[in-house]
C-alpha atoms as a printed R data frame, in Angstrom:
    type eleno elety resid chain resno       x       y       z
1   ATOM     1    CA   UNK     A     1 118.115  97.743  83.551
2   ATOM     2    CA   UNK     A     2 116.837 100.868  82.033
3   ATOM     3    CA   UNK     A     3 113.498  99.713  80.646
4   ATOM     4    CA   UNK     A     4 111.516  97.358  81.641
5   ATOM     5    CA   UNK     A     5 110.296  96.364  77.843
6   ATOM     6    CA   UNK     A     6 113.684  94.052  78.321
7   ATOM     7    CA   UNK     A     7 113.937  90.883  78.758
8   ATOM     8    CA   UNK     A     8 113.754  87.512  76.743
9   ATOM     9    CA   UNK     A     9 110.629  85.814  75.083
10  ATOM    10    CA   UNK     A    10 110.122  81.928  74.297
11  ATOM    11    CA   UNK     A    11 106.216  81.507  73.264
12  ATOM    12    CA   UNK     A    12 105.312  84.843  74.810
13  ATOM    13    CA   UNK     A    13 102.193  86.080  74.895
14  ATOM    14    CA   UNK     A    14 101.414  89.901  75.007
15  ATOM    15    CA   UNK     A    15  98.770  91.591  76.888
16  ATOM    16    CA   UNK     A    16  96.636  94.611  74.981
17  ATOM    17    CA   UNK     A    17  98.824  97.582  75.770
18  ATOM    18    CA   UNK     A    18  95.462  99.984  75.899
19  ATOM    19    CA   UNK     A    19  94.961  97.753  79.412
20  ATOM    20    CA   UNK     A    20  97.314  99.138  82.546
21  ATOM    21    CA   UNK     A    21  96.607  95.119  83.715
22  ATOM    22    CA   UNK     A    22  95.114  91.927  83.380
23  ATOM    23    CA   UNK     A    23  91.531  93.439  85.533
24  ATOM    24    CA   UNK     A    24  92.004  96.508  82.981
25  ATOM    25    CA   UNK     A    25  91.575  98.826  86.221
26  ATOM    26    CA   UNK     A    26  93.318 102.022  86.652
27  ATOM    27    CA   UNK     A    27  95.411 103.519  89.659
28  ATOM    28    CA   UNK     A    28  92.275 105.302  91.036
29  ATOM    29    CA   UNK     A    29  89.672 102.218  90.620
30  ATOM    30    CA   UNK     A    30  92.831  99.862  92.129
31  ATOM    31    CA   UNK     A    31  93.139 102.497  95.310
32  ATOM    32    CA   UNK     A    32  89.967 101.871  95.743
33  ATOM    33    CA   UNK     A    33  89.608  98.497  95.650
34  ATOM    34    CA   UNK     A    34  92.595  97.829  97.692
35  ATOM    35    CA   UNK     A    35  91.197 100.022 100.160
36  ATOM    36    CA   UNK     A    36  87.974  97.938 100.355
37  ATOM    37    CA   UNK     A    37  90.417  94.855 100.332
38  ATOM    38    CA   UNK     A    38  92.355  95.890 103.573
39  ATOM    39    CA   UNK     A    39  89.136  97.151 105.434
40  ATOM    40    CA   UNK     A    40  87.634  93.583 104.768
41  ATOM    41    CA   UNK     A    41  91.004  92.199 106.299
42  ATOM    42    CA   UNK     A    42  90.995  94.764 109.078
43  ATOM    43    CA   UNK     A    43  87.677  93.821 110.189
44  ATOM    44    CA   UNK     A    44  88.545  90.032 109.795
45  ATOM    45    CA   UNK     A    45  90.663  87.805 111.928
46  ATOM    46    CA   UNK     A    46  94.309  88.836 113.152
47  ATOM    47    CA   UNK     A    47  96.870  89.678 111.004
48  ATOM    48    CA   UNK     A    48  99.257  86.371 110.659
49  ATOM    49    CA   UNK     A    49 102.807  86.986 112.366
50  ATOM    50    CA   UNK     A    50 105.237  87.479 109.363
51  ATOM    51    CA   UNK     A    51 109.022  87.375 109.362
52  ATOM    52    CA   UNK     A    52 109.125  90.660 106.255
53  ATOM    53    CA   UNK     A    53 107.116  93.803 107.008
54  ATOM    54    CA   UNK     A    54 104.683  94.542 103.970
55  ATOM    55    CA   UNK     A    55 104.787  98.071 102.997
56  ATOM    56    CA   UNK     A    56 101.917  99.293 100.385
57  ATOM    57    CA   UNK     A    57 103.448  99.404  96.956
58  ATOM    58    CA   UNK     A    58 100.164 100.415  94.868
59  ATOM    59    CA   UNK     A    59 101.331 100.281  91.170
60  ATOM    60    CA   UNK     A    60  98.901  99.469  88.219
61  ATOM    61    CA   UNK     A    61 101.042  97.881  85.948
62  ATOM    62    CA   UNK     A    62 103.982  96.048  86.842
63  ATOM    63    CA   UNK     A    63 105.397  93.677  84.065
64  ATOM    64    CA   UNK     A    64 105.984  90.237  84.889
65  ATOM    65    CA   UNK     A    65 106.382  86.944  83.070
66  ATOM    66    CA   UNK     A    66 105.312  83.860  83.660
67  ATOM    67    CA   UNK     A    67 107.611  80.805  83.448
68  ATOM    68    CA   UNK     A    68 105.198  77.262  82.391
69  ATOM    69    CA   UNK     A    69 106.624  74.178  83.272
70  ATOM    70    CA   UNK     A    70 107.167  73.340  80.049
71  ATOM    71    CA   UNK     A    71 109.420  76.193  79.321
72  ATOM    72    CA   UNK     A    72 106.488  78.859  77.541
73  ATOM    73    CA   UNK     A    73 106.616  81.685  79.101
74  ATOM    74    CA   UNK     A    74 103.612  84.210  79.266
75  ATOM    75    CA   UNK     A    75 104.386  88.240  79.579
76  ATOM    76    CA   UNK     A    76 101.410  89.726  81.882
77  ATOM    77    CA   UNK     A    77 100.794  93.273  83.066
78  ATOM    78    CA   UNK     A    78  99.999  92.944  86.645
79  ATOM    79    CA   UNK     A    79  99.018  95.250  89.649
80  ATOM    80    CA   UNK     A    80 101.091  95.127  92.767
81  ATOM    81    CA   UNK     A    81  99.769  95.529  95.913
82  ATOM    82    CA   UNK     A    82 102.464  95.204  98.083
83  ATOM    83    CA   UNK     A    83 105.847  94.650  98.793
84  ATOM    84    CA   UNK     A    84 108.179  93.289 101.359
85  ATOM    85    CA   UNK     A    85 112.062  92.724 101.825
86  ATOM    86    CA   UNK     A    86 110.941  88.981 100.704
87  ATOM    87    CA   UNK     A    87 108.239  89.287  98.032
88  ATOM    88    CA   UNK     A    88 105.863  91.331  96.537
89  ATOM    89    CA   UNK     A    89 101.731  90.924  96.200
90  ATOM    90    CA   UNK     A    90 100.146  90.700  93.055
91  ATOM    91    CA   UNK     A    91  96.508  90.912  91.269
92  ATOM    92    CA   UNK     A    92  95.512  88.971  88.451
93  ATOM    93    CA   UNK     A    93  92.270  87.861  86.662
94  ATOM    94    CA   UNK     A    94  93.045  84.524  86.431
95  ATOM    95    CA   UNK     A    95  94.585  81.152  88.571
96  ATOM    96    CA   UNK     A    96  97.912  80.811  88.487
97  ATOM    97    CA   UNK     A    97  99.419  77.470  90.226
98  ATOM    98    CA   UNK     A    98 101.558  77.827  93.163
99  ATOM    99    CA   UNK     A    99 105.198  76.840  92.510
100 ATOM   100    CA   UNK     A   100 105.373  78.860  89.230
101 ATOM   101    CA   UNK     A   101 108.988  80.807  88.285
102 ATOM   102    CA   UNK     A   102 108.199  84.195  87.319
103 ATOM   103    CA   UNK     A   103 110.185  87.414  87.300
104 ATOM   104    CA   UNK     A   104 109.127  90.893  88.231
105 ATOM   105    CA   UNK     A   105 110.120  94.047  86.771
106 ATOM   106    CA   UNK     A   106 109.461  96.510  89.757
107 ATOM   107    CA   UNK     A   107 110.003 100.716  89.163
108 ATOM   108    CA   UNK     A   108 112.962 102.051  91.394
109 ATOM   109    CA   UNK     A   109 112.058 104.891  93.663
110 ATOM   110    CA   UNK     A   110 114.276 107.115  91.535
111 ATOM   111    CA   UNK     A   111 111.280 107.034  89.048
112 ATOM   112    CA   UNK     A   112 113.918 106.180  86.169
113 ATOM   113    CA   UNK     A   113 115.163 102.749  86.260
114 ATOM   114    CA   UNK     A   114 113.930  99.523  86.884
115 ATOM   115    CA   UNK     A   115 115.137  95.839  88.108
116 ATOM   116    CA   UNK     A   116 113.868  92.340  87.288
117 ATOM   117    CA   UNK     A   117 113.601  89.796  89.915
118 ATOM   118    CA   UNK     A   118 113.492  86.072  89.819
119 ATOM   119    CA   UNK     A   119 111.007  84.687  92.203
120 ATOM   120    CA   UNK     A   120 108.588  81.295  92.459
121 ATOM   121    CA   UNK     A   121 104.252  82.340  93.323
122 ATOM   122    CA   UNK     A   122 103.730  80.768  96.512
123 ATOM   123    CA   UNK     A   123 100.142  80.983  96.614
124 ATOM   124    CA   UNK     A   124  97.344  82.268  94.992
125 ATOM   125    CA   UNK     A   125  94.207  83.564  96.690
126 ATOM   126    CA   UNK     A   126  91.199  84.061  94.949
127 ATOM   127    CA   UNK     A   127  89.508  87.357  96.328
128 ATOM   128    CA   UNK     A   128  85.903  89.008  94.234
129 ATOM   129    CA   UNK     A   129  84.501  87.663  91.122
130 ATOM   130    CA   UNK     A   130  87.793  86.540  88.760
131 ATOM   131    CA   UNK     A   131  90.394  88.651  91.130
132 ATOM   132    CA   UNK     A   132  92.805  86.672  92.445
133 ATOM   133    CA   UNK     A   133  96.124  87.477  94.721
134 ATOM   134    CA   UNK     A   134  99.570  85.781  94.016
135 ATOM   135    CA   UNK     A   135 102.015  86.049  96.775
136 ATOM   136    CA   UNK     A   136 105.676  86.007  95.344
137 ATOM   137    CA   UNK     A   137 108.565  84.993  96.968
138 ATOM   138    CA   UNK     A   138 111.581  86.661  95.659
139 ATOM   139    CA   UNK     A   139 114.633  84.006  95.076
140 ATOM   140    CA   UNK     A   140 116.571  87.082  96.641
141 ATOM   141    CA   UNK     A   141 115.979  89.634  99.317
142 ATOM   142    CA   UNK     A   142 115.611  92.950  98.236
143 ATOM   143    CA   UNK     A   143 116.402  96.580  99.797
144 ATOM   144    CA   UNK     A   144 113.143  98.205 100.225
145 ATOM   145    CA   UNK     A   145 114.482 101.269  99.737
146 ATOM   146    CA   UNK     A   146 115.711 101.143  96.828
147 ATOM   147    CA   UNK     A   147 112.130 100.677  95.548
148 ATOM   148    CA   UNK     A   148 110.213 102.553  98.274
149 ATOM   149    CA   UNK     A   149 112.510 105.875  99.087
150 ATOM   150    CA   UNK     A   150 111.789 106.888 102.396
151 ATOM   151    CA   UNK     A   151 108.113 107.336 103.979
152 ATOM   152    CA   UNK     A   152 107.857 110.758 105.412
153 ATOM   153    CA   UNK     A   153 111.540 111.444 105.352
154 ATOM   154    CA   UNK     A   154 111.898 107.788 107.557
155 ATOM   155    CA   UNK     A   155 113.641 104.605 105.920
156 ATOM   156    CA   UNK     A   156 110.979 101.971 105.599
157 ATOM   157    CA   UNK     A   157 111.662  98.650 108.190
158 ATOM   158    CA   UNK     A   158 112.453  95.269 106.862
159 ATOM   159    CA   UNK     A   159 110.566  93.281 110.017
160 ATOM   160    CA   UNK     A   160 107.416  93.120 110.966
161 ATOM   161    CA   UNK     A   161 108.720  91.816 114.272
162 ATOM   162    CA   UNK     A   162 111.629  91.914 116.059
163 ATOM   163    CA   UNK     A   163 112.227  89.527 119.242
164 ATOM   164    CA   UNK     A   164 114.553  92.348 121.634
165 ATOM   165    CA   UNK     A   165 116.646  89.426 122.860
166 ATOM   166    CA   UNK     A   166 118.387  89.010 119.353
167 ATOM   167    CA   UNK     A   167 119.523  92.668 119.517
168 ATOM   168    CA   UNK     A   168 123.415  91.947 120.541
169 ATOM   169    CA   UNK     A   169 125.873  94.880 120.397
170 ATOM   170    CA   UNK     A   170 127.386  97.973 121.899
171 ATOM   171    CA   UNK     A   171 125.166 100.798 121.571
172 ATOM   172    CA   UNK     A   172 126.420 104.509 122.137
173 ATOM   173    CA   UNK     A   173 124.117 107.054 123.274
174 ATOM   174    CA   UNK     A   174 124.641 110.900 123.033
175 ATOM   175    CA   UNK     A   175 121.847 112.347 124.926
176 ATOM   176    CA   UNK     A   176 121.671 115.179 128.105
177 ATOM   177    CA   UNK     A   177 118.287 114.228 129.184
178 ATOM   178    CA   UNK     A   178 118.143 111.859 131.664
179 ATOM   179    CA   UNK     A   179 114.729 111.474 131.336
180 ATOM   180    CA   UNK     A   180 115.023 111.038 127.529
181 ATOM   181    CA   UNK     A   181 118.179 108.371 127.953
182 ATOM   182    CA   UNK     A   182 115.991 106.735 130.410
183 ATOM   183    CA   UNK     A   183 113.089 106.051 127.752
184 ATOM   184    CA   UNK     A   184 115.814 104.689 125.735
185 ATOM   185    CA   UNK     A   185 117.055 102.371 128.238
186 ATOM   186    CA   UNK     A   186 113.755 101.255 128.980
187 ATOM   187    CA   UNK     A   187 112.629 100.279 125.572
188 ATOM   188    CA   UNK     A   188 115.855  98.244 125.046
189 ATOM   189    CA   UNK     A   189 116.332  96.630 128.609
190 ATOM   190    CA   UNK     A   190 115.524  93.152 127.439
191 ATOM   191    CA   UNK     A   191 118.113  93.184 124.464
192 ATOM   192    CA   UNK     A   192 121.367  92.302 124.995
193 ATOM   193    CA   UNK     A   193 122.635  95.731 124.033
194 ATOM   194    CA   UNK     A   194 125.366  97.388 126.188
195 ATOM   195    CA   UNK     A   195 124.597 101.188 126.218
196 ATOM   196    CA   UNK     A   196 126.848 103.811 126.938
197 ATOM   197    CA   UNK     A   197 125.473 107.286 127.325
198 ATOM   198    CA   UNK     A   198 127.320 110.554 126.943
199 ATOM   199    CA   UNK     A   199 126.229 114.223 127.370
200 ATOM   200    CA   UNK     A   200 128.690 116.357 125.133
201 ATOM   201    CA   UNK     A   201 129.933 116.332 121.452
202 ATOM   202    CA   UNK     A   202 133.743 116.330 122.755
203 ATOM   203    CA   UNK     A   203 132.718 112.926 124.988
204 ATOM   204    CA   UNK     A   204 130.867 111.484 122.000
205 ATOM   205    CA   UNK     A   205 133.856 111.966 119.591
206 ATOM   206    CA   UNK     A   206 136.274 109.883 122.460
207 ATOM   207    CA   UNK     A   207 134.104 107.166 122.851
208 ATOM   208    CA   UNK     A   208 133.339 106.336 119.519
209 ATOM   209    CA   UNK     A   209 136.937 105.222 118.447
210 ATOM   210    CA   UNK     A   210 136.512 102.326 120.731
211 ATOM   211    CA   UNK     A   211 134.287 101.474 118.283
212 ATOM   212    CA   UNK     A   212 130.381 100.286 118.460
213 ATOM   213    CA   UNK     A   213 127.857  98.606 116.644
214 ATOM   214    CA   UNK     A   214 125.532 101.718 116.347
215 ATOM   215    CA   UNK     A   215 125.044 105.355 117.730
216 ATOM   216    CA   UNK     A   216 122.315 107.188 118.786
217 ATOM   217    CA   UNK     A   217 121.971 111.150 118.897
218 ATOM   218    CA   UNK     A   218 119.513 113.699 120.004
219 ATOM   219    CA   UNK     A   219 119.050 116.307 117.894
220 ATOM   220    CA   UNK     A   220 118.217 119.009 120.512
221 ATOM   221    CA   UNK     A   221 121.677 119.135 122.297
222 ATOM   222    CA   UNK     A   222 122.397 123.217 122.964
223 ATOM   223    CA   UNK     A   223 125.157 124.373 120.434
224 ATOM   224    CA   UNK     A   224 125.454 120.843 118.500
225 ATOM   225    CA   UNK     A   225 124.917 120.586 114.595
226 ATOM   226    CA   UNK     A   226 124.059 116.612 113.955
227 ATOM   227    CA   UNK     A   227 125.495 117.275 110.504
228 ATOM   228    CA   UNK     A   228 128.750 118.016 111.534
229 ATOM   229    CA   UNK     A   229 128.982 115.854 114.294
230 ATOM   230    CA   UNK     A   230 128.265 112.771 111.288
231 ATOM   231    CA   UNK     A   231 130.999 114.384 109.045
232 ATOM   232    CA   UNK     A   232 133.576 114.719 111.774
233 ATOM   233    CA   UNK     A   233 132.761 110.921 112.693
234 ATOM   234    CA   UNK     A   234 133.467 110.112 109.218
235 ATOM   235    CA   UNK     A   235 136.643 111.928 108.742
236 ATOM   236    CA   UNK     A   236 137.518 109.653 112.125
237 ATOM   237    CA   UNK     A   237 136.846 106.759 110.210
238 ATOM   238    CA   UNK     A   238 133.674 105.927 112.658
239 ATOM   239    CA   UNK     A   239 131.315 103.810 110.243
240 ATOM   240    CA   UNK     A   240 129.201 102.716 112.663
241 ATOM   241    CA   UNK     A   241 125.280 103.286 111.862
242 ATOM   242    CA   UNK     A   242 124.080 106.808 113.231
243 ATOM   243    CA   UNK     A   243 119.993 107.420 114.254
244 ATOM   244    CA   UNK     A   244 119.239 110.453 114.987
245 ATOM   245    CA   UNK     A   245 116.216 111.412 117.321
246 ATOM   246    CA   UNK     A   246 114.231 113.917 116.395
247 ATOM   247    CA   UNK     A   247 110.491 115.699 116.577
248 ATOM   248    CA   UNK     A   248 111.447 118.466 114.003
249 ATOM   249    CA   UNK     A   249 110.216 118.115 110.777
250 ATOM   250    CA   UNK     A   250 112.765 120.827 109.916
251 ATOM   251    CA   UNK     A   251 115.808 118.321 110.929
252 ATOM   252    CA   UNK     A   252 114.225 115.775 108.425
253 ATOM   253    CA   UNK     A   253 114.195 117.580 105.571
254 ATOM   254    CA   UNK     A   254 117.821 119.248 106.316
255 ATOM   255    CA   UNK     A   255 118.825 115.348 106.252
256 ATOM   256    CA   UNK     A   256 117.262 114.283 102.967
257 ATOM   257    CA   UNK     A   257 118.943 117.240 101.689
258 ATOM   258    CA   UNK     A   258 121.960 116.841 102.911
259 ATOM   259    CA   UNK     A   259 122.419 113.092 102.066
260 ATOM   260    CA   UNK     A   260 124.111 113.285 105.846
261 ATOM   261    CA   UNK     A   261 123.905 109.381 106.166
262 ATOM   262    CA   UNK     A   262 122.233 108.835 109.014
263 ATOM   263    CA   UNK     A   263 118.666 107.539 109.877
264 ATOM   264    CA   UNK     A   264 116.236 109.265 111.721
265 ATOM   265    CA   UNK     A   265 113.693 108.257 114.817
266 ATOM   266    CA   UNK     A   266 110.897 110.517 115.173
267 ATOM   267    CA   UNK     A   267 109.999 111.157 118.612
268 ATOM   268    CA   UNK     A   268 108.196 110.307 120.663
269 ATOM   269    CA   UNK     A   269 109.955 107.266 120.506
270 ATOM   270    CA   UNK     A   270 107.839 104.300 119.776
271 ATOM   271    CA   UNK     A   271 109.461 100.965 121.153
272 ATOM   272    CA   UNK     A   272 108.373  98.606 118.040
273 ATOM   273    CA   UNK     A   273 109.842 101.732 116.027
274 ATOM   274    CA   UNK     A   274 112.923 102.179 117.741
275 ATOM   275    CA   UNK     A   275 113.646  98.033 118.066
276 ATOM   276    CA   UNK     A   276 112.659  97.172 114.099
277 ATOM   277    CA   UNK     A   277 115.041 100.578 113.252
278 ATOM   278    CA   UNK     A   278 118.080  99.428 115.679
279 ATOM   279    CA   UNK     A   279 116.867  95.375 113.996
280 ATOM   280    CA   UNK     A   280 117.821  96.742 110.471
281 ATOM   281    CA   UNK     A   281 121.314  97.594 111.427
282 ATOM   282    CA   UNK     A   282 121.876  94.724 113.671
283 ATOM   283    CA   UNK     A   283 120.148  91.628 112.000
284 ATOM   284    CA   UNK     A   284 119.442  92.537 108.515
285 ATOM   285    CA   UNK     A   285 122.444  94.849 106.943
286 ATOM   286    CA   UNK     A   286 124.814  92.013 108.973
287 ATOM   287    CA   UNK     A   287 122.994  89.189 107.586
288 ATOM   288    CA   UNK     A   288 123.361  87.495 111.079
289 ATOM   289    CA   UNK     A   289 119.942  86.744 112.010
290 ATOM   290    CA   UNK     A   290 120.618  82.741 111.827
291 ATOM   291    CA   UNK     A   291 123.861  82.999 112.751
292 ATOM   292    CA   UNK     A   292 125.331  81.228 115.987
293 ATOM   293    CA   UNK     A   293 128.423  83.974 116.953
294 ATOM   294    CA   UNK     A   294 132.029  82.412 118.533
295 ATOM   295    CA   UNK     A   295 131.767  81.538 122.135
296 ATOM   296    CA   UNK     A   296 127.710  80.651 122.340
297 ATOM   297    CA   UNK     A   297 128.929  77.865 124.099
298 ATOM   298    CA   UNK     A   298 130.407  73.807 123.081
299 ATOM   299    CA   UNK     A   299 127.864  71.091 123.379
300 ATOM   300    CA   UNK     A   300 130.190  68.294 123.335
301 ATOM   301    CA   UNK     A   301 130.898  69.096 126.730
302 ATOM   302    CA   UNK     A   302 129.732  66.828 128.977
303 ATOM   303    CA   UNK     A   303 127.874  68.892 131.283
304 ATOM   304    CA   UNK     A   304 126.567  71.524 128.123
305 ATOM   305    CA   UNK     A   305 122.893  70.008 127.647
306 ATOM   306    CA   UNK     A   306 122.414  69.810 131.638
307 ATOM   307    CA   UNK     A   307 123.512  73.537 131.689
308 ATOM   308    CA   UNK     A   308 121.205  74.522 129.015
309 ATOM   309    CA   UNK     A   309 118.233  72.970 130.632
310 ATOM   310    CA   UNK     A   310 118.920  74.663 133.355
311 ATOM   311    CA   UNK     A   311 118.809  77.900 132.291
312 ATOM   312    CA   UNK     A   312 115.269  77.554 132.075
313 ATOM   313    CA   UNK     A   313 115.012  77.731 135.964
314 ATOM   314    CA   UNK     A   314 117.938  80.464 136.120
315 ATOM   315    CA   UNK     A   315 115.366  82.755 133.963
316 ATOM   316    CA   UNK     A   316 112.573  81.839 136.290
317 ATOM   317    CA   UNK     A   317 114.348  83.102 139.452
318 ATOM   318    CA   UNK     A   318 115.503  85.976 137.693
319 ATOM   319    CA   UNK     A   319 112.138  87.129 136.506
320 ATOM   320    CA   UNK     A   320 111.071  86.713 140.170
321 ATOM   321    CA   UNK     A   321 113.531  88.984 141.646
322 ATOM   322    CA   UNK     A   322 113.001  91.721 139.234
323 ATOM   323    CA   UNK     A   323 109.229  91.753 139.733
324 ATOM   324    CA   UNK     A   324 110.444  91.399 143.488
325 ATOM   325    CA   UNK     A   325 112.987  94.428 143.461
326 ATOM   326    CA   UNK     A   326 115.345  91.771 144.415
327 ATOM   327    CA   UNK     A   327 118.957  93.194 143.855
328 ATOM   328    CA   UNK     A   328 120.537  90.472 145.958
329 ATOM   329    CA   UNK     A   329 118.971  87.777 144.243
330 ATOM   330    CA   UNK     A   330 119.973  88.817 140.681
331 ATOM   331    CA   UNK     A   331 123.982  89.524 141.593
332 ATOM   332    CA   UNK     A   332 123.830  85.910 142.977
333 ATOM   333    CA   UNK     A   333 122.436  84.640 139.888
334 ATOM   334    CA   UNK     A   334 125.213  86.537 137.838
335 ATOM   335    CA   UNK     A   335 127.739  85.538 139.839
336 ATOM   336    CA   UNK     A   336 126.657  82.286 139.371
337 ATOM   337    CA   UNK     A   337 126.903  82.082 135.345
338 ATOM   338    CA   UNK     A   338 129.770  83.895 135.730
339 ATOM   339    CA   UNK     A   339 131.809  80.805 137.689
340 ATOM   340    CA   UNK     A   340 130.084  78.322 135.654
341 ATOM   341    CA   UNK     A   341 129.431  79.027 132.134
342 ATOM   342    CA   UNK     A   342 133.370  80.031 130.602
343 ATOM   343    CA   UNK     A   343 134.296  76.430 131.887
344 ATOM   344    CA   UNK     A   344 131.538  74.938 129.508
345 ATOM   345    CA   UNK     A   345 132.265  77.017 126.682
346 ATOM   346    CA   UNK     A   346 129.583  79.538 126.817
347 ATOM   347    CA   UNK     A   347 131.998  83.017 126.956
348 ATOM   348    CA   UNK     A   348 129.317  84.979 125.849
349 ATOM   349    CA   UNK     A   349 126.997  84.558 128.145
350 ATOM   350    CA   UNK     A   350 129.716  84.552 130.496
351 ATOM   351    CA   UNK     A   351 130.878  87.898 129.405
352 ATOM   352    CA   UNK     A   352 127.041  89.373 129.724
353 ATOM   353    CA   UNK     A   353 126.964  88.125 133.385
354 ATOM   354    CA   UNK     A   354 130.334  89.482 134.487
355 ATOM   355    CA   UNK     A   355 129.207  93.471 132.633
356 ATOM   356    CA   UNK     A   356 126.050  92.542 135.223
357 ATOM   357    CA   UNK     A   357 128.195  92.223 138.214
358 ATOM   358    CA   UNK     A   358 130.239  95.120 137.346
359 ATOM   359    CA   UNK     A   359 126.963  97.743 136.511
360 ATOM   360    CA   UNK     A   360 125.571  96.900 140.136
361 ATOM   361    CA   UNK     A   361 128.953  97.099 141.428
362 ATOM   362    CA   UNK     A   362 128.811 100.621 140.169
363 ATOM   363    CA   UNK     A   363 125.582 101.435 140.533
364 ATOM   364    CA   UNK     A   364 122.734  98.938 142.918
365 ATOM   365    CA   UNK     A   365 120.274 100.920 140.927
366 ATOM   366    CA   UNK     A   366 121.052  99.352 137.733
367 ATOM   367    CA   UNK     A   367 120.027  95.778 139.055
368 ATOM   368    CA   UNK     A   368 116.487  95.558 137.332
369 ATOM   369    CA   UNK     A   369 117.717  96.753 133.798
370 ATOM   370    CA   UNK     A   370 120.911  94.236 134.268
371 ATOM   371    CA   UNK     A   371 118.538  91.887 135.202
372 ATOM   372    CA   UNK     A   372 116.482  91.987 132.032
373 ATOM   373    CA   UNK     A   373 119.858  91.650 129.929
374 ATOM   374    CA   UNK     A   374 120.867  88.715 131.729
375 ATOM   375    CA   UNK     A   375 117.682  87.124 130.934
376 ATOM   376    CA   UNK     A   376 118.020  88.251 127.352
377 ATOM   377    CA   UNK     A   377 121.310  86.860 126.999
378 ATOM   378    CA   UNK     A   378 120.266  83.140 128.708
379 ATOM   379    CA   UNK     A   379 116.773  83.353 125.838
380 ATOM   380    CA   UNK     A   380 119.907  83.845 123.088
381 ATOM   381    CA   UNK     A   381 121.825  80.826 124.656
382 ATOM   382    CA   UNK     A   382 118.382  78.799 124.613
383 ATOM   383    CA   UNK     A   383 117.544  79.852 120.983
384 ATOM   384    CA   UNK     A   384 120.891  78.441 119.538
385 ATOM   385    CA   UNK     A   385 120.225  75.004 120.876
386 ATOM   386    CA   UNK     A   386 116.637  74.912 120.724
387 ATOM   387    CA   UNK     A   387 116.187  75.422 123.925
């Protein structure tokens, strides 16, 4: 769509075109009343845990049409508030009943085109004098960025929350700083990712054709252009997602210029940051945030709903030894879903508890970080059977 004057019209009605919207308030006077809006909610009660991040999407005229239930429609210039993956927030001056089909005409970030989108109001809140907000839920899920661009050269998030136990996946790490790889480890110890590290571009480029979910690069490695690392992945036929970690402005722009497709994570790392940027790879791009993978485990086996139950206790003692330094204790426990859970069905976490016994094997120093991915992977096991 090229204009957003398209579009068909059964028993439309037309708002003035001298008013940008229904309130007839411009960009400036809807800044600041949304600003007033939000400090209002600020100072309120806590913000409601949402399953879409809502990024501000201040516009003061957006087209949309309303669909009656009698099959009128109505042609409105609205102000947007907001916008998520999901829906989008709207302003009005009047009611509008929830359950109503309407599409939305939003700008692209390109500044050029446009897109309509089907969606149903799901409420309407009435705010200050006539005001009123309409929450839309889109009949579709949208790519933010297409609409947002990127917010200070970073992709904008598509959760508001991201539970680190549904992070599954090989993750690749090129980094030389222990200390830095460390903070990585730490923020993701209670997913169920498996992370390799490696220090050199050479070691990078042989690990990655064994192929991983995603790969993460510093961008202060001594003699190492993160360009050219990304093009000679590509010409390898590595398509795995690449985030690059950086605190240099500098790097940023270099990327938006070069179109180098990768992401970036500005440092210092932030762990909500760094789990909702490694979520939008993982969960939302796949589309497998519902999805129960091969080998999760068979409950028609006889002994599948007693097992599941009683990984309830096997977190428990778990938990325990880590906050008791407890190597000992948390081999055991692996070894323990390792014997028992293939013969059920449950290879996964089967597979997660044999990598455990194999890290400590290694290393005994590794016990508390395998110990948080074993209890990840038994709180993924749970969450597919309601557990």
């Amino acid at each position: 769509m090229s204009s957003p004057a398209s579009g068909k019209s059964r028993g439309v009605k037309i708002v003035s075109a001298e008013r940008p919207n229904t309130m007839g308030i411009s960009d400036r006077d809807l800044a600041t009343l949304l600003d007033r809006l939000e400090a209002a909610e600020r100072d309120g009660a806590g913000k409601a845990k949402r399953t879409f991040a809502r990024w501000q999407f201040r516009k003061a005229t957006v087209l949309v049409t309303i669909v009656h239930p009698g099959g009128t429609e109505s042609k409105l210039k609205l102000a947007c508030r907001n916008l998520s993956r999901g829906g989008c927030a709207l302003l009005h001056n009047a009611f509008v009943h929830p359950g109503t089909a309407c599409r939305v005409i939003l700008p692209r970030a390109d500044g050029l085109t446009y897109r309509e989108i089907t969606g149903v109001v799901r409420r309407c809140q009435h705010r200050v004098s006539t005001l009123h907000e309409l929450g839309v839920s889109f009949d579709q899920e949208i790519d933010l960025n297409d609409f947002m661009g990127s917010q200070h050269g970073v992709a904008c998030h598509s959760l508001e929350n991201v539970k680190p136990e549904r992070l599954v996946g090989r993750l690749l790490l090129l980094e030389e700083s222990e200390i830095d790889a460390r903070i990585v480890t730490h923020y993701l110890r209670e997913t169920g990712l498996t992370i390799t590290q490696v220090k050199t571009q050479d070691d990078l480029m042989k690990e990655a054709a064994n192929g991983f979910d995603i790969i993460m690069m510093d961008s202060r490695l001594a003699k190492l252009n993160n360009l050219d690392v990304v093009q000679r992945l590509r010409e390898e036929q590595v398509t795995s997602p690449i985030l690059l970690m950086t605190a240099d402005p500098m790097v940023l722009l270099q990327m938006q210029q070069e179109q180098a497709g990768i992401s970036p994570l500005i440092k210092p790392l932030d762990q909500p940051q760094l789990l909702r940027t490694i979520a939008e790879y993982l969960l939302v791009k796949q589309g497998n945030k519902n999805a129960t993978p091969p080998g999760a485990g068979n409950m028609d086996h006889p002994l599948a709903g007693r097992f599941v139950a009683e990984l309830r206790n096997c977190i428990t003692q778990v938990d325990a030894a880590i906050k008791g330094n407890d190597a000992g204790a948390i081999r055991d426990m692996a070894l323990k879903i390792k014997g028992t859970a293939p013969v059920i069905g449950f290879t996964q976490l089967a597979s997660a508890a044999e990598q455990a016994v194999d890290a400590m094997a290694r290393n005994p120093e590794e016990a508390i970080r395998v110990g948080h991915q074993m209890i990840a992977a038994m709180k993924r096991t749970l969450d597919s059977y309601g557990g």
